[in-house]
C-alpha positions in Angstrom: 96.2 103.3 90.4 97.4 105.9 88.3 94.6 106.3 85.1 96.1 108.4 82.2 94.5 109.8 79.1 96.4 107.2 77.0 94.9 103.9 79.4 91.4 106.0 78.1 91.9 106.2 74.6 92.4 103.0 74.3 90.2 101.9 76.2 87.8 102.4 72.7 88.5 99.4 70.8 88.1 96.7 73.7 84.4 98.2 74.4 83.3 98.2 71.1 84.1 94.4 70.7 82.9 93.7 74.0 79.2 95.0 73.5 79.1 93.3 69.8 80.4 89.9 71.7 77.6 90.6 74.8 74.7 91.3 71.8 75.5 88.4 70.1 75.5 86.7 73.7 71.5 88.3 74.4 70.9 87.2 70.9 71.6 83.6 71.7 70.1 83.4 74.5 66.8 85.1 73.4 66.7 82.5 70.0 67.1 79.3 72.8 63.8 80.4 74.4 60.6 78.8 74.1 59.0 79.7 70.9 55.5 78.9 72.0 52.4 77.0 70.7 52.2 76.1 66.8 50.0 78.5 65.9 52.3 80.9 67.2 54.6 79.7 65.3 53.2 79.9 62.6 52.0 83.5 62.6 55.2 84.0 63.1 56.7 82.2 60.5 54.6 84.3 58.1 55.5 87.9 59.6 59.3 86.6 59.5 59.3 85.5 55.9 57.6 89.0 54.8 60.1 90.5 56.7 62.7 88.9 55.4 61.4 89.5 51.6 60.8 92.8 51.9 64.5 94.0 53.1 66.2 91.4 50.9 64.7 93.9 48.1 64.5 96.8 49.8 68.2 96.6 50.6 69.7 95.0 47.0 67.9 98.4 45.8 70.3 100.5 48.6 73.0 98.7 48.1 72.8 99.5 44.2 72.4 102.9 44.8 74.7 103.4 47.6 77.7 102.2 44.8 76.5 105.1 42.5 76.6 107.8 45.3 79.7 106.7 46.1 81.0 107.2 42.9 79.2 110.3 42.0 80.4 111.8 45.5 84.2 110.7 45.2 84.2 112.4 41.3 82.2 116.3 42.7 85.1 116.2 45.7 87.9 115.4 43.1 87.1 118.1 40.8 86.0 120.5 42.9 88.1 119.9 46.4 90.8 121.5 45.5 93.8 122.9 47.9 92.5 126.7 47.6 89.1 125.5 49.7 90.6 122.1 51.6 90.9 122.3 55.6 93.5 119.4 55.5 96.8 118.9 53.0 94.6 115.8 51.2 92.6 117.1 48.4 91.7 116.4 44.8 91.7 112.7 43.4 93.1 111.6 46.5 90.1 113.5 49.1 87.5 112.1 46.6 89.1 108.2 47.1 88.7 108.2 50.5 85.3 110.0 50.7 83.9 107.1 48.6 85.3 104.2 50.7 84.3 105.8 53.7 80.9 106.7 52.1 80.5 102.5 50.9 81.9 101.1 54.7 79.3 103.6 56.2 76.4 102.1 54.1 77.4 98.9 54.4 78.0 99.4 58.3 74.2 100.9 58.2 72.7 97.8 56.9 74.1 95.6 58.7 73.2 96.8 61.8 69.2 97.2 60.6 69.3 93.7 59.2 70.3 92.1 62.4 68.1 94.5 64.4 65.5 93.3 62.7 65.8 89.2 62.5 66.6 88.9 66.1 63.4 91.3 66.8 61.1 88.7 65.2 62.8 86.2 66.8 62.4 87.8 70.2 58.5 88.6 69.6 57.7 85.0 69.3 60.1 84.0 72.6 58.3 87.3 74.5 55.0 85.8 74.1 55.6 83.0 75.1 57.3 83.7 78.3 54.5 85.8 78.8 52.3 82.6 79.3 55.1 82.3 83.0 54.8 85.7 84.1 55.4 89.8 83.6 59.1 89.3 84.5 59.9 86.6 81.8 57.9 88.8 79.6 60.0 91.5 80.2 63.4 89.8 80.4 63.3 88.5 77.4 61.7 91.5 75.4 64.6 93.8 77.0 67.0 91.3 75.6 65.8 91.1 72.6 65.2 95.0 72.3 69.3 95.1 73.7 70.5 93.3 70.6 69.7 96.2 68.4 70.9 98.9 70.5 74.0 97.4 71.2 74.6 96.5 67.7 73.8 99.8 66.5 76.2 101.8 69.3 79.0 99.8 69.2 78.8 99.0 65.2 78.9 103.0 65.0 81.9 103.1 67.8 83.6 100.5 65.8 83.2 101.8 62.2 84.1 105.4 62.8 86.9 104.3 65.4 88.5 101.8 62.8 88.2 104.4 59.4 90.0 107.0 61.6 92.5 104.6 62.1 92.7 103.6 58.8 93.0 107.1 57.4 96.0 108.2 59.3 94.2 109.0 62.7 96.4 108.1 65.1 99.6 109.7 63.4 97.9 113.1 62.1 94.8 113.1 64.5 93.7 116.9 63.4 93.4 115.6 59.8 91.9 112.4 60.1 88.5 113.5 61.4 88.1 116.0 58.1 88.5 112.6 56.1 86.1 110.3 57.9 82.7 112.6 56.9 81.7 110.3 53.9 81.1 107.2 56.6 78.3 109.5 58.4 77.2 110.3 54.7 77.1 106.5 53.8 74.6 105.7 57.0 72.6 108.6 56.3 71.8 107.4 52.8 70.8 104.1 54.0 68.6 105.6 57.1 67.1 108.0 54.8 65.9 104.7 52.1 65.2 102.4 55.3 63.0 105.1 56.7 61.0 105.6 54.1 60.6 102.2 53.0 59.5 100.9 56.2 57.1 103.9 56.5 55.4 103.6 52.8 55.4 99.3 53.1 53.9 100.2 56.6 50.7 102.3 55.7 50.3 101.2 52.1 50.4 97.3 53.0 48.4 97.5 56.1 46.1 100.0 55.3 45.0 98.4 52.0 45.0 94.8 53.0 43.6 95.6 56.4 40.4 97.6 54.6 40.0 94.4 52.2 39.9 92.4 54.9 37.8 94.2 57.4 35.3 95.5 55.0 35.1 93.1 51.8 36.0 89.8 53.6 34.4 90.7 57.0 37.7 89.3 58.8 38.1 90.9 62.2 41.3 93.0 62.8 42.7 91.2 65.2 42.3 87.6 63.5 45.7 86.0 61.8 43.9 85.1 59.0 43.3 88.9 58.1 46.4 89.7 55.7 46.3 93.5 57.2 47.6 91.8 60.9 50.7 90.3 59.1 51.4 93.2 56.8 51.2 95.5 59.9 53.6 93.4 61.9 55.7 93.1 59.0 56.1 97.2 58.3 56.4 97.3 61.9 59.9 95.4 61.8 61.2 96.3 58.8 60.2 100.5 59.7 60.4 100.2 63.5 63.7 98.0 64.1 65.3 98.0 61.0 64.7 101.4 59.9 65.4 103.0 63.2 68.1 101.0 63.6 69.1 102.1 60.6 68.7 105.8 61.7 70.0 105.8 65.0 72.9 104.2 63.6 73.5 107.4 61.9 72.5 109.6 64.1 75.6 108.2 66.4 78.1 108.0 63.7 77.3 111.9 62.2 77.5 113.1 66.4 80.7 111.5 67.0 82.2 112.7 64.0 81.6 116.3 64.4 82.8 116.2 68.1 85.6 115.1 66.6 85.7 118.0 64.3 85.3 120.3 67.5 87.5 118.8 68.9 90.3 119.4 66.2 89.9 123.2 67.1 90.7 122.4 71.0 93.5 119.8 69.6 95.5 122.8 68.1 95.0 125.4 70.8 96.4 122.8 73.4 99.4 121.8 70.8 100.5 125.2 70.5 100.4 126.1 74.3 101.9 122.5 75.3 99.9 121.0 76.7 100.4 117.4 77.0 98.4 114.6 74.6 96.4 117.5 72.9 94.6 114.5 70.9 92.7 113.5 74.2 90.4 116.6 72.5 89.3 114.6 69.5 89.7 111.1 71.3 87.1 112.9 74.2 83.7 111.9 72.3 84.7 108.2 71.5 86.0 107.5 74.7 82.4 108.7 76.4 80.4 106.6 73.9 82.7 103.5 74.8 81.8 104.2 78.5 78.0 104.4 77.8 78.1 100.7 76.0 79.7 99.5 79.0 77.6 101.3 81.0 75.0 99.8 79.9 76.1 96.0 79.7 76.7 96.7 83.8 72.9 98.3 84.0 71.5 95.1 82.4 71.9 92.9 85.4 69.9 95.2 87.2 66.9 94.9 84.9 65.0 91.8 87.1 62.6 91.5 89.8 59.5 89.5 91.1 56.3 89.4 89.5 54.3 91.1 92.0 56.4 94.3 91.0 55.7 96.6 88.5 56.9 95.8 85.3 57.8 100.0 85.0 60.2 99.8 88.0 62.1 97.3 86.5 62.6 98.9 83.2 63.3 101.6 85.2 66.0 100.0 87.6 68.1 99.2 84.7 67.7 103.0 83.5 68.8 104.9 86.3 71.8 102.0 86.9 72.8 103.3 83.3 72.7 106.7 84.4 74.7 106.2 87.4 77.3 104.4 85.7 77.7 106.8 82.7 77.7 110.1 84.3 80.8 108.9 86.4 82.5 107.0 83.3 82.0 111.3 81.9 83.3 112.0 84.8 86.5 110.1 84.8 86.9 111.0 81.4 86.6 115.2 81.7 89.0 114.5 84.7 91.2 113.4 83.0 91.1 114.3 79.2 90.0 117.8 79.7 92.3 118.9 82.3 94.5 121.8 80.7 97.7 121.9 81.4 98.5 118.9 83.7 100.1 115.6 83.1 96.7 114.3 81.9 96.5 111.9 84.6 94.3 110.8 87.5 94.9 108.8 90.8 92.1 107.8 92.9 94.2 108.4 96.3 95.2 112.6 95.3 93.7 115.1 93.6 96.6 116.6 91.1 95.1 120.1 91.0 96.9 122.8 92.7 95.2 126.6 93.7 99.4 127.7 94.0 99.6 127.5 91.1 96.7 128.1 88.2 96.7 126.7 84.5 98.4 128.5 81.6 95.6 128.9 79.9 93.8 131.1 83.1 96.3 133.0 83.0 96.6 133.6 79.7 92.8 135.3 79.4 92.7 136.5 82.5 89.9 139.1 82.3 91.5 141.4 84.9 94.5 141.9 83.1 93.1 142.5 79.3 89.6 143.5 79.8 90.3 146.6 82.3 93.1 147.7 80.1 91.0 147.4 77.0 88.7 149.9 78.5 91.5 152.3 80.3 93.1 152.9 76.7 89.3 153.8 75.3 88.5 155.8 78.3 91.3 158.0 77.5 91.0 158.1 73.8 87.6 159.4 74.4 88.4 162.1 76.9 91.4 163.3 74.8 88.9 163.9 72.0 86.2 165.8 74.2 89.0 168.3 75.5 90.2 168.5 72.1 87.0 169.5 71.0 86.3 171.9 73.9 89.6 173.7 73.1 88.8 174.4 69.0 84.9 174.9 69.5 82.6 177.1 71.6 80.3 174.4 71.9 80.0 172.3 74.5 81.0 168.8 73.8 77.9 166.1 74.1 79.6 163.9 76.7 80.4 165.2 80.3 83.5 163.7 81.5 83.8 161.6 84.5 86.9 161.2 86.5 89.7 157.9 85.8 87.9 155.7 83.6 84.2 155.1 85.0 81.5 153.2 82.9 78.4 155.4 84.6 76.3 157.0 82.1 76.9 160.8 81.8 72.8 161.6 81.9 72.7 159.6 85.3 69.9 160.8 88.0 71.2 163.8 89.9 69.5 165.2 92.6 67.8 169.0 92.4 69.2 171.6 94.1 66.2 172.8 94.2 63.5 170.3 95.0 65.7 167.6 96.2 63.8 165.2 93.8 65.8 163.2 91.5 65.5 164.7 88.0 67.2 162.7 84.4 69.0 165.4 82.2 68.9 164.2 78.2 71.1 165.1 75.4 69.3 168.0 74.3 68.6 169.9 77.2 72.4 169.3 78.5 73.5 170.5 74.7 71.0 173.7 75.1 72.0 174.6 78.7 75.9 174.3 77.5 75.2 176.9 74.7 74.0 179.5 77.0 76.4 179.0 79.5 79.1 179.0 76.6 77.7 182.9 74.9 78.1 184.4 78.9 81.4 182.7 79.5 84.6 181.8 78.4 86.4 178.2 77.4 88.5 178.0 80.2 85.3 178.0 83.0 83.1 175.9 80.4 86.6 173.3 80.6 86.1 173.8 84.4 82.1 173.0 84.7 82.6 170.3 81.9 84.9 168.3 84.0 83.5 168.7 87.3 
């Protein structure tokens, strides 16, 4: 079967829906698990509703301020953007639209993903304990699942959002502008990383810290006990900095690095259009197409994440890693084989390689080294002896530079051996200058000529 570039770049679309569709699967299946005893339960109950309280404001205060950047940003590139300093033909009023909307879907992309991060990670802390109470491997089953939610979530979210504004904004009819207008939707989930961050962080040391030393040290509760508020406020920052937080900044993270490969990629997108090379967009297609085979990389790598529990619970974890690995690296290689090869039909068949040693690439050719290089230095090898001879012929000094014969790199001070001593001895510039005077009083130009070019 014959896989072409195209069957690749589409191939985006179907694996973002797929991991959102095998998250919310994991997600299921971790909230029908046993939730445990009641006082379980009921600790936490209390860690989910601060939770809960703390991002519903935390994230009506982003929200608010995420309209106002938008704004703000769409009015500096209006008035400012204009056609002298813009990279693509959409500037002004029209540059500053877009860079809003993308900058509000980004944001709003962001939270998402950090909000659902987060509920199904209290949900799965609950369900992990409990299977806990069966053995390591349910343990660990069901805390990789729940852990799998967010990741998926936040890579194929990010796949999804930056796949579908390219779309949107003209990408797959004017691919080497497109990516130029997409940079407000890594902007957007910035923003909202930066706020999640840093509210997580400050609820996380100023809530546990001060409850925890009021508990510990005025009420004489123990750390560890539930009825000690510092153990729920701890838990609580640790969701709402931990899982929503980083969700929220590796959401962006992902989004900003797969739009300035796409950027790169513009650069390549032009150099292959203008030699002819065919589907030049597989350049700016390349980066999305690898982060669509790492998500399903990865759903494949989750089946091998079980085991006994007489195993370690490391060699599991670990099972399910290198599976990943495996799987990606040759999803990257399918895709350089077939993306990235210059000057072919952009297609690869499992039964033949296409590449032919008759017959290199036009772009080898075109900067072959041997060909530009050696020329380079033939026409500056003779500009520079033309100039020593013409200086020889209008001065009686010895010119600086002793000429070598054709066009040799070798230093003109190189180690010479003594006819005297035999020993190796290294002439500098001034002696060679001084001992070129002296010969140059006794003599005449043409033997100085003669002993300057032997």
């Amino acid at each position: 079967m014959e896989i072409t570039s195209l069957m690749l770049q589409e191939l985006v679309l179907p694996a973002a829906v797929i991991a959102i569709l095998f998250a919310l699967l994991l997600a299921s299946d971790v909230v029908r698990r046993d939730k445990g005893t009641r006082a379980m339960q009921d600790v936490a109950g209390m860690i989910f509703e601060g939770a809960i309280a703390f991002m519903r404001r935390q994230y009506i205060t982003i929200g608010v301020l995420s309209l106002a950047m938008a704004v703000l940003i769409g009015v500096l590139i209006a008035n400012f953007e204009t056609a002298a300093v813009a990279d693509t033909p959409v500037y002004g009023a029209d540059l500053g639209i877009r860079t809003g909307i993308a900058f509000i879907f980004g944001a709003a992309c962001s939270m998402v993903s950090g909000v659902i991060g987060m509920y199904v990670s209290v949900k799965a802390n609950l369900r992990t304990t409990a299977a806990a109470r069966q053995g390591v491997v349910k343990a660990v089953q069901v805390a990789m699942r729940g852990g799998a939610v967010s990741g998926f979530l936040v890579a194929a979210l990010s796949l999804l959002g930056v796949y579908a504004v390219f779309v949107f904004f003209g990408g797959l009819e004017r691919p080497a502008e497109a990516p130029f207008l997409i940079v407000g939707y890594g902007f957007g989930a910035s923003f909202v990383a930066l706020f999640a961050q840093l509210g997580g962080g400050i609820y996380t040391k100023a809530a546990d810290v001060g409850s925890d030393l009021v508990g510990k040290v005025e009420k004489g509760i123990p750390e560890d006990d539930p009825r000690n508020a510092g153990v729920i406020a701890d838990l609580v920052g640790d969701n709402v900095g931990d899982c929503a937080g980083r969700g929220a900044d590796l959401f962006e993270s992902t989004a900003a690095e797969n739009i300035g490969a796409m950027i790169l990629g513009v650069g390549a997108f032009k150099i292959a259009e203008s030699m002819g090379w065919p589907h030049p967009e597989s350049w700016i297609f390349f980066p999305l197409v690898v982060h669509a085979f790492g998500l399903l990389s990865t759903i494949l790598a989750m089946a091998f994440v079980r085991g006994n529990d007489k195993e370690n619970p490391m060699n599991i974890l670990n099972r399910g890693y290198w599976a990943t690995t495996i799987f990606s690296a040759a999803g990257l290689a399918l895709a350089c084989a077939v993306m990235l090869n210059a000057g072919s039909s952009n297609a690869w068949s499992g039964s033949s390689a296409q590449a032919s040693s008759a017959s290199p690439p036009a772009w080898r050719s075109s900067i072959s080294p041997s060909s530009t290089r050696r020329a380079r230095i033939d026409q500056f090898v003779r500009s520079q002896r033309r100039a020593a001879l013409a200086q020889v012929r209008t001065s009686s000094l010895a010119p600086p530079l002793v000429l070598r014969p054709r066009w040799s790199l070798q230093s003109p001070f190189r180690r010479r051996s003594s006819p005297r001593t035999g020993s190796a001895r290294r002439l500098d510039l001034p002696q060679a200058f001084r001992a070129s005077r002296s010969r140059s009083s006794a003599s005449s130009a043409p033997p100085l000529l003669r002993s300057a070019c032997s």
